[in-house]
DRENPA-3360 file (N, C-alpha, C; in nm, 2 decimals, always signed):
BEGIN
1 = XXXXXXXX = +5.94/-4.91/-0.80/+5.80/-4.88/-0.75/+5.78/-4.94/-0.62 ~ +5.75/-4.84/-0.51/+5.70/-4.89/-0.42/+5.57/-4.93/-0.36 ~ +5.53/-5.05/-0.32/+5.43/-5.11/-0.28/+5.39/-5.04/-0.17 ~ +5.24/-5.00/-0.16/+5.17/-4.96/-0.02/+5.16/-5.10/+0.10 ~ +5.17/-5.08/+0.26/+5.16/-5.19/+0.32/+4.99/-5.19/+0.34 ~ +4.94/-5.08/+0.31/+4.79/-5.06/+0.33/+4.70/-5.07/+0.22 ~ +4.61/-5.17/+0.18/+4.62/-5.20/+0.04/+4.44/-5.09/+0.03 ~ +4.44/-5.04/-0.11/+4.33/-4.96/-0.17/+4.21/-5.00/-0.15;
9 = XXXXXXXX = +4.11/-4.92/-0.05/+4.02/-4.95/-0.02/+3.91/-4.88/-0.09 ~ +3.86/-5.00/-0.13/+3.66/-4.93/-0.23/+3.64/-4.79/-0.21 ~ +3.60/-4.81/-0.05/+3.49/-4.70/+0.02/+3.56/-4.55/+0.04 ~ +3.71/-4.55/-0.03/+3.81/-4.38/+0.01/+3.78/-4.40/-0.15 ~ +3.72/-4.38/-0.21/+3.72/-4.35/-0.36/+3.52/-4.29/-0.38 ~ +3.54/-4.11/-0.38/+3.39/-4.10/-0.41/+3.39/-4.09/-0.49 ~ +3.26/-4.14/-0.51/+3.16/-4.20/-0.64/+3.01/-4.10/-0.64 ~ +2.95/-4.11/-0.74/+2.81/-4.07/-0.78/+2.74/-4.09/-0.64;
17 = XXXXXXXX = +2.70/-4.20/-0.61/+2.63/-4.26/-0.55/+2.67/-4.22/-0.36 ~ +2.77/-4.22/-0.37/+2.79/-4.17/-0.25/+2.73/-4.00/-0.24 ~ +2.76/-3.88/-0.36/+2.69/-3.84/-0.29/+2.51/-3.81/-0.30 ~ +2.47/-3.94/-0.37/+2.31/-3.91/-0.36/+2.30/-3.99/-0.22 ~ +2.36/-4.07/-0.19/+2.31/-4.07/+0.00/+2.32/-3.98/+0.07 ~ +2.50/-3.92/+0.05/+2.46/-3.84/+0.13/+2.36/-3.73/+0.09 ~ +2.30/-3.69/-0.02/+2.16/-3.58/-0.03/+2.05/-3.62/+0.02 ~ +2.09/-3.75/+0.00/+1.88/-3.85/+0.04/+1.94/-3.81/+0.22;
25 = XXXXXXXX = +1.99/-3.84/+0.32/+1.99/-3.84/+0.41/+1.96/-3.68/+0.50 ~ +2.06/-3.61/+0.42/+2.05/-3.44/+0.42/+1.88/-3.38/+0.40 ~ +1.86/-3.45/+0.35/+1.73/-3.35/+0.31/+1.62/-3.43/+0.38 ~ +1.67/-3.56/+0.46/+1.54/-3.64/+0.57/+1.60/-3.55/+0.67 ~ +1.70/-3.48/+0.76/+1.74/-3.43/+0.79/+1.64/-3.30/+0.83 ~ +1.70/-3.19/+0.71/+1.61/-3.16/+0.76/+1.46/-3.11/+0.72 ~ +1.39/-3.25/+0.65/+1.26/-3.25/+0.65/+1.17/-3.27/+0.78 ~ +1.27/-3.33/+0.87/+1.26/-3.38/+1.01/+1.28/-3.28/+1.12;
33 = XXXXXXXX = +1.32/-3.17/+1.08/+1.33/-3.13/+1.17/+1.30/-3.02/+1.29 ~ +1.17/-2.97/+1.17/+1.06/-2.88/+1.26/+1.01/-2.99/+1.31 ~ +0.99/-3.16/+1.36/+0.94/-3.17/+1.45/+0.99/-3.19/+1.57 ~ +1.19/-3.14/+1.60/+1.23/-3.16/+1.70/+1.27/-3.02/+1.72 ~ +1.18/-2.93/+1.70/+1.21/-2.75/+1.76/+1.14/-2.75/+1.90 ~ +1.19/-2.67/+1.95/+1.11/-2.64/+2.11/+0.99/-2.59/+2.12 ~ +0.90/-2.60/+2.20/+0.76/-2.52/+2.24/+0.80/-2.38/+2.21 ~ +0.68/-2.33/+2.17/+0.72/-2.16/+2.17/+0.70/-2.13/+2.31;
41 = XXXXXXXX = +0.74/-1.97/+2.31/+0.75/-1.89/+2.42/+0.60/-1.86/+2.42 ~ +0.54/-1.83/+2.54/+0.36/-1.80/+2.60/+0.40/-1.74/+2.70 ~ +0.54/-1.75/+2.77/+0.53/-1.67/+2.98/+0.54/-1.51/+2.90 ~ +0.39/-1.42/+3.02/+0.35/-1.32/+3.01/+0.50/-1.23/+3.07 ~ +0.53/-1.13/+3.04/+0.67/-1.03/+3.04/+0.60/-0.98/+3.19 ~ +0.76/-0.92/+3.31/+0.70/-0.89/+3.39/+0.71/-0.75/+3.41 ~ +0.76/-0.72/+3.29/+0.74/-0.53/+3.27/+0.72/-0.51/+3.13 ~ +0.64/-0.43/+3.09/+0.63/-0.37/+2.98/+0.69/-0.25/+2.96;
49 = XXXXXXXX = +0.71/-0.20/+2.82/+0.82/-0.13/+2.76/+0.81/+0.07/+2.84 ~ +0.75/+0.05/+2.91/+0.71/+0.18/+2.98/+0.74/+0.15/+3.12 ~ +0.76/+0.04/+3.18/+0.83/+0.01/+3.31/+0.69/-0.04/+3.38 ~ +0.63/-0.04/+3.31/+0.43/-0.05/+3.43/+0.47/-0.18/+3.42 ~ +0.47/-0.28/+3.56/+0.43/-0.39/+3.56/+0.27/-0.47/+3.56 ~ +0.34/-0.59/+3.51/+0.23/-0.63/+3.45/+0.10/-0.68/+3.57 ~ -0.01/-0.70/+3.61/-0.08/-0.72/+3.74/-0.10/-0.81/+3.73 ~ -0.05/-0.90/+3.72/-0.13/-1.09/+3.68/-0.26/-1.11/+3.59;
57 = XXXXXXXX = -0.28/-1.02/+3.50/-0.37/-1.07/+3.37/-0.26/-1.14/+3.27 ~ -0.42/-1.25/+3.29/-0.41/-1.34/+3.17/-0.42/-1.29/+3.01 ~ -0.26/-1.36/+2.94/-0.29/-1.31/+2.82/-0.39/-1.37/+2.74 ~ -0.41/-1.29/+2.64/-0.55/-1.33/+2.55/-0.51/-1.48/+2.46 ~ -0.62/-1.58/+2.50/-0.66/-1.69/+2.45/-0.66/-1.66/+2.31 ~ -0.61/-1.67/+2.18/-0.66/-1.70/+2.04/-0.70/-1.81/+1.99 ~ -0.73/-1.90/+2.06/-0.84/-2.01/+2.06/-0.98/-1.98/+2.04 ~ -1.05/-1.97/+1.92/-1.17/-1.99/+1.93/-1.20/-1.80/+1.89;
65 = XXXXXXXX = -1.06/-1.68/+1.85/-1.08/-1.60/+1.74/-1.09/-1.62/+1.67 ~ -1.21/-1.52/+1.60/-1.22/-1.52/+1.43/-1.13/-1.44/+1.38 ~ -1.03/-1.49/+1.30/-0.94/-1.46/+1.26/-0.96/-1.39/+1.11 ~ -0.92/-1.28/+1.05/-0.99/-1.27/+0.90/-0.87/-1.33/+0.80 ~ -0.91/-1.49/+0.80/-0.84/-1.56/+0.69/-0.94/-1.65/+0.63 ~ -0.94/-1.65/+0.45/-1.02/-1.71/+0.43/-0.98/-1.91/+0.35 ~ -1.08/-1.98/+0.48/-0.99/-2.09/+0.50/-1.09/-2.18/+0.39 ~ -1.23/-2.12/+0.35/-1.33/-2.24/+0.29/-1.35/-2.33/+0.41;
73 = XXXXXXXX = -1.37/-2.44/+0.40/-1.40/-2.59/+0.49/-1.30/-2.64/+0.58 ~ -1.19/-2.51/+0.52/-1.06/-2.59/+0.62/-1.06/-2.53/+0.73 ~ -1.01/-2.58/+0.85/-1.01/-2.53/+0.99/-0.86/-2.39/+0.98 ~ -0.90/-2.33/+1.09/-0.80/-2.21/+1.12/-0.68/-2.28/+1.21 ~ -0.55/-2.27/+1.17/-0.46/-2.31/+1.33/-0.36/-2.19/+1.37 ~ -0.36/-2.17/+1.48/-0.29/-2.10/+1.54/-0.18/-2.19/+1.53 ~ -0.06/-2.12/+1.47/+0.06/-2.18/+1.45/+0.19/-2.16/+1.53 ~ +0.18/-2.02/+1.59/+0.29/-2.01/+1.72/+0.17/-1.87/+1.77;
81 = XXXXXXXX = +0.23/-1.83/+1.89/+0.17/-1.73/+2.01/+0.28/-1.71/+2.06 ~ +0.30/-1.56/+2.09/+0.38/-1.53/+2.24/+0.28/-1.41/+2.28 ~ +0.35/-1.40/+2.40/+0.30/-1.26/+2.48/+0.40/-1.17/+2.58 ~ +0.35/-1.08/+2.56/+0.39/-1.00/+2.66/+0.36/-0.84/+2.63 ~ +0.39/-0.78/+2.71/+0.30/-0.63/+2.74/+0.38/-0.53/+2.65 ~ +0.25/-0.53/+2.47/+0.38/-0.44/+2.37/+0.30/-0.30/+2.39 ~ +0.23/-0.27/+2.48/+0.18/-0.08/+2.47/+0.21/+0.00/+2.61 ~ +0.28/-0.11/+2.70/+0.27/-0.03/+2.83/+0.19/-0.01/+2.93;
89 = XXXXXXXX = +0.06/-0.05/+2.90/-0.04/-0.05/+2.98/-0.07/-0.13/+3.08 ~ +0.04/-0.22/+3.11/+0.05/-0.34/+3.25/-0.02/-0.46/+3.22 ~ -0.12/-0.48/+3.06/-0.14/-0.59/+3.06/-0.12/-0.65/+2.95 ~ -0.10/-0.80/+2.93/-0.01/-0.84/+2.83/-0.12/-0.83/+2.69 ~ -0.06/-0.85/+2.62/-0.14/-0.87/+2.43/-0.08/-1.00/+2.46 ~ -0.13/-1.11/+2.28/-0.11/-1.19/+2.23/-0.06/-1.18/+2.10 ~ +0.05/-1.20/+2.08/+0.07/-1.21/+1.93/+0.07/-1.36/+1.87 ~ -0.01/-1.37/+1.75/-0.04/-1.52/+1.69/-0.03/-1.52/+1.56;
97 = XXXXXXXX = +0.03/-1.63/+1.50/+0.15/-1.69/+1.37/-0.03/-1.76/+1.36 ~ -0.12/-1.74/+1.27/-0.21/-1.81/+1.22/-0.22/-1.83/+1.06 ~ -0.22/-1.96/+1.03/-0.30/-2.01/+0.85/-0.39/-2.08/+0.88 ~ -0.43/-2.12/+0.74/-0.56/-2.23/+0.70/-0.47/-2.37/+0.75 ~ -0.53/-2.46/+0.83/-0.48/-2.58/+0.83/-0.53/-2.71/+0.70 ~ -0.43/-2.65/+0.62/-0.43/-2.74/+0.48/-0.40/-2.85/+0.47 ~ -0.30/-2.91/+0.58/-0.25/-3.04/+0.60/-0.08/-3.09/+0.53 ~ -0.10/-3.00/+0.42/+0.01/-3.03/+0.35/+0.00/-2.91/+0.25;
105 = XXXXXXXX = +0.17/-2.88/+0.20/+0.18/-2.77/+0.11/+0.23/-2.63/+0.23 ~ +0.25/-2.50/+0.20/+0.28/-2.44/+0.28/+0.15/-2.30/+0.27 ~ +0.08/-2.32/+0.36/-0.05/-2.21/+0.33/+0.03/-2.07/+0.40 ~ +0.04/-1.91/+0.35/+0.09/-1.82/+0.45/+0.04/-1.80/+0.55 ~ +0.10/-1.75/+0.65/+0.04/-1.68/+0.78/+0.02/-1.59/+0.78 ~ -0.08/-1.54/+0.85/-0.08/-1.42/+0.92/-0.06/-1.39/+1.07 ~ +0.00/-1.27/+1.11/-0.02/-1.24/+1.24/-0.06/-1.14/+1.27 ~ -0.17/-1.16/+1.36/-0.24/-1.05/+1.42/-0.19/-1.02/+1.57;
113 = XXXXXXXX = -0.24/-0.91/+1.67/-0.21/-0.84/+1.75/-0.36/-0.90/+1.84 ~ -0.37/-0.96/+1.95/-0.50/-0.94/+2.06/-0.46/-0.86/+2.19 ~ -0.61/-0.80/+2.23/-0.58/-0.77/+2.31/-0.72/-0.82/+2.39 ~ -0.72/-0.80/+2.57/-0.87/-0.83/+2.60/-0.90/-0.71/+2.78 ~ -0.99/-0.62/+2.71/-0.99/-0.58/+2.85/-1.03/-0.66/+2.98 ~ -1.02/-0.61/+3.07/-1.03/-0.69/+3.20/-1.14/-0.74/+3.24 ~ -1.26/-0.64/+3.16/-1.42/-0.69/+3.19/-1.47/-0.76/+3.05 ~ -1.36/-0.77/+2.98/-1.47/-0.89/+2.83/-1.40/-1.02/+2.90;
121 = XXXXXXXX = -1.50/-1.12/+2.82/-1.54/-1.22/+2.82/-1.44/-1.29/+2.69 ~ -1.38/-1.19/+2.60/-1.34/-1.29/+2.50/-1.23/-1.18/+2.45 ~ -1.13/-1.23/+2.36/-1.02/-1.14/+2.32/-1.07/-1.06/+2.16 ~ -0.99/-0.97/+2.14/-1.03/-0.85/+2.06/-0.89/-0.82/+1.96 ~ -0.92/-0.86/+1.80/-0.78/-0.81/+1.74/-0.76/-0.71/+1.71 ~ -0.69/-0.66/+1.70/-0.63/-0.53/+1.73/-0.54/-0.45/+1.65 ~ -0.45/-0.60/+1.58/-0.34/-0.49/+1.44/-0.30/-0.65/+1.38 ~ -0.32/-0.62/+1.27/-0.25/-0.73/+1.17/-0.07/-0.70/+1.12;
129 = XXXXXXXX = -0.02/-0.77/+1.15/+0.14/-0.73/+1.13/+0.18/-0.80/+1.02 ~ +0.13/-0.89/+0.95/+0.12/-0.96/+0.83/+0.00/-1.07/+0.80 ~ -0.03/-0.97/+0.68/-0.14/-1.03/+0.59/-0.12/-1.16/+0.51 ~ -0.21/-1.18/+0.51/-0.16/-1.37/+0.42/-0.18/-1.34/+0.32 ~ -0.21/-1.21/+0.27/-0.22/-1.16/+0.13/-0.06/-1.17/+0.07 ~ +0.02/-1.15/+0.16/+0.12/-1.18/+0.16/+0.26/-1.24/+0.09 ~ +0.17/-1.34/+0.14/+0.25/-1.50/+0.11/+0.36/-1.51/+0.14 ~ +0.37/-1.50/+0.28/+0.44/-1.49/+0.39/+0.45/-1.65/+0.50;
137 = XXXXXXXX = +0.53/-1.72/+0.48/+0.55/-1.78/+0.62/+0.68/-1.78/+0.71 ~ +0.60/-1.73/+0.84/+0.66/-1.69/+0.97/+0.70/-1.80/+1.04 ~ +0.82/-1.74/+1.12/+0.89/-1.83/+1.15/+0.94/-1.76/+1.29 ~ +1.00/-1.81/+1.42/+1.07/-1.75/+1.48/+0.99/-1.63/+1.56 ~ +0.83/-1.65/+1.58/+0.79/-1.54/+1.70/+0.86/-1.51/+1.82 ~ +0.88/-1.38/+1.85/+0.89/-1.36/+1.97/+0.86/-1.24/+2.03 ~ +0.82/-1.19/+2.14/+0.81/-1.07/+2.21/+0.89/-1.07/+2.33 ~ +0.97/-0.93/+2.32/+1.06/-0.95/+2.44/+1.09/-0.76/+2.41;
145 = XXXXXXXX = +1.09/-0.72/+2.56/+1.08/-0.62/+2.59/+1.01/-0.53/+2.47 ~ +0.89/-0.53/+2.50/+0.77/-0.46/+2.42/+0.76/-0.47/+2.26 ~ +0.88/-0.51/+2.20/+0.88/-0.56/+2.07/+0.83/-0.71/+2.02 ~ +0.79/-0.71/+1.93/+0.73/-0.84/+1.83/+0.85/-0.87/+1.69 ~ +0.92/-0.97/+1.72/+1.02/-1.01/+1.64/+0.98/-1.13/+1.51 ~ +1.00/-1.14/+1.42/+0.96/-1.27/+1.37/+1.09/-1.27/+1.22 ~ +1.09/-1.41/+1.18/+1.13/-1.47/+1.06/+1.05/-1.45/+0.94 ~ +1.06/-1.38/+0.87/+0.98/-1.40/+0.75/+1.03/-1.45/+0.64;
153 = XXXXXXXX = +0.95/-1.58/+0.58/+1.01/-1.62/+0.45/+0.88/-1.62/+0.33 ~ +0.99/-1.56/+0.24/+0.86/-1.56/+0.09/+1.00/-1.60/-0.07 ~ +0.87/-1.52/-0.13/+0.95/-1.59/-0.28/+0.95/-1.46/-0.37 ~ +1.05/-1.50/-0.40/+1.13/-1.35/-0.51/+0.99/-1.34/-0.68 ~ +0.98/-1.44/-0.69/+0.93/-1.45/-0.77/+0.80/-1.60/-0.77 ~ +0.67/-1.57/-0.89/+0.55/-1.68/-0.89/+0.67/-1.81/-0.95 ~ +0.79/-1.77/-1.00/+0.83/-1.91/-1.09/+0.91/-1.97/-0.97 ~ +0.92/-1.92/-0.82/+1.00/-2.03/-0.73/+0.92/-2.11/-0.64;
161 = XXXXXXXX = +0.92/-2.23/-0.65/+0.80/-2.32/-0.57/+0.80/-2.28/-0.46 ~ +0.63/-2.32/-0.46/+0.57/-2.28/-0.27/+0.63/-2.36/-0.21 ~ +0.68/-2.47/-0.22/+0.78/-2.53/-0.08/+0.91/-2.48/-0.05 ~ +0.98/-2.41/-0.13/+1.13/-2.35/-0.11/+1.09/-2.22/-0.10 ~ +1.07/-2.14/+0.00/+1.14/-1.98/+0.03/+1.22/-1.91/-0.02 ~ +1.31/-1.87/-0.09/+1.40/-1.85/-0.11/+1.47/-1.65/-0.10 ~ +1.35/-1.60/+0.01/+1.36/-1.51/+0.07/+1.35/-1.50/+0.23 ~ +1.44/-1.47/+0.30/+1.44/-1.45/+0.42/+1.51/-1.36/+0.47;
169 = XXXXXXXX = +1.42/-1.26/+0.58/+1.45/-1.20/+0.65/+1.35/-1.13/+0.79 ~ +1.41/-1.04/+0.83/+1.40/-1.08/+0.98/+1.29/-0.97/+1.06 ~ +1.17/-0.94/+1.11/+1.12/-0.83/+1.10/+1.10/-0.76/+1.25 ~ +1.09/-0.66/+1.29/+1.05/-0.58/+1.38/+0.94/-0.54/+1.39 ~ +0.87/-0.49/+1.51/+0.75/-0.41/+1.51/+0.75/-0.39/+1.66 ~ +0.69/-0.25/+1.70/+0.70/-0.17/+1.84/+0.56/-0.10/+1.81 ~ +0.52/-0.10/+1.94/+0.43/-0.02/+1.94/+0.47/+0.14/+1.97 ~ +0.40/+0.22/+1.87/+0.50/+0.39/+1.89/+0.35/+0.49/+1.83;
177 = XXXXXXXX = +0.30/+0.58/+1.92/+0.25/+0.73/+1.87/+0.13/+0.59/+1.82 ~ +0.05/+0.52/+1.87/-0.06/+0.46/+1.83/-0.09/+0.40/+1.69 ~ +0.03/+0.34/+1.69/+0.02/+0.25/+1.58/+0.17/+0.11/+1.58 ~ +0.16/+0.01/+1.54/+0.27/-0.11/+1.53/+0.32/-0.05/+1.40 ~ +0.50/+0.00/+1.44/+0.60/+0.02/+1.36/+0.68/-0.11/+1.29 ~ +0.70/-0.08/+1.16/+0.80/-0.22/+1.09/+0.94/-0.16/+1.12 ~ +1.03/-0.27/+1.16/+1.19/-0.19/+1.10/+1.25/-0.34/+1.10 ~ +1.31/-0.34/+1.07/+1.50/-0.44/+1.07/+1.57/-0.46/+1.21;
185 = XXXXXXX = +1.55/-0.59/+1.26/+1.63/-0.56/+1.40/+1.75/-0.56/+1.37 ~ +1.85/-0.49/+1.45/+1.99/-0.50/+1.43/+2.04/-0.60/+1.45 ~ +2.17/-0.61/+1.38/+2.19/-0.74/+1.31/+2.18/-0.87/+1.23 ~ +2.03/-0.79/+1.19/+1.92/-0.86/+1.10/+2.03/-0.93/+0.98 ~ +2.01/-0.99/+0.88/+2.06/-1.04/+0.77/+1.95/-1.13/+0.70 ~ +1.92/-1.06/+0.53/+1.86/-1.11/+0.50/+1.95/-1.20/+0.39 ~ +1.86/-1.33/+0.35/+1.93/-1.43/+0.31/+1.90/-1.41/+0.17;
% end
């Protein structure tokens, strides 16, 4: 029998415990780590999907919209915004990721469509793209060449907890023939 010159070390032998650290760590991970995501996108598009550039209007503020979500005592938050010009018309819309700010727990979102003519005083909603009737949270806004892109996560069923998702997939919407179309962007994959 031959002797090893390297003698058996504790820590090359896994154990139970090794992997509940590594799960305890894994899951601070990423419980941590919507707070190291980047600012969303807000710069107005310099053409909209009809080629009309845009004239230096400011896109619509959703600060201080009444949004139709019903929060009780809780305040409303705008949870992401982008913009850019989804009808062609040279001036930008707002699209906004809004829930009830519950503080904890995961309330759904909705997003609505603003728009603000040139002579109001205040912005105007315009299309709801998802209802919080839903129970839908959005993820992943974006507008980019006249389209409104987002992440949608929900639950297959009432028996999978509101904190795990365990549906996702990916949504489209264009403005077409006076109305915001749904489709699947290509190379969508739902999880």
């Amino acid at each position: 029998m031959q002797r090893s010159v390297v003698p058996e070390l504790a820590h090359t032998q896994t154990r139970p415990i090794h992997w509940l650290a590594t799960a305890t760590v894994l899951a601070g991970v990423v419980a941590l780590s919507p707070a190291f995501q980047p600012g969303s996108a807000t710069a107005a598009q310099a053409a909209g999907p009809a080629g009309h550039s845009a004239v230096g209007a400011a896109p619509p503020d959703p600060t201080g919209v009444a949004f139709p979500l019903q929060c009780g005592p809780l305040p409303v938050l705008v949870q992401d915004k982008a913009t850019g010009d989804l009808d062609g018309d040279g001036r930008p819309e707002t699209v906004a990721s809004v829930r009830c700010d519950a503080g904890s727990g995961t309330p759904p979102n909705g997003v609505y469509v603003l728009t603000q003519a040139a002579d109001a005083k205040r912005p105007r909603l315009v299309a709801t793209l998802v209802d919080p009737k839903s129970r839908l949270t959005v993820t992943d806004l974006t507008v980019r060449d006249g389209a409104v892109t987002a992440t949608l996560l929900g639950y297959s069923s009432l028996d999978v907890p509101r904190c795990c998702p365990d549906v996702d997939e990916r949504a489209k919407w264009q403005w077409k023939n006076g109305a915001f179309l749904r489709s699947t962007p290509a190379g969508a994959q739902s999880a």
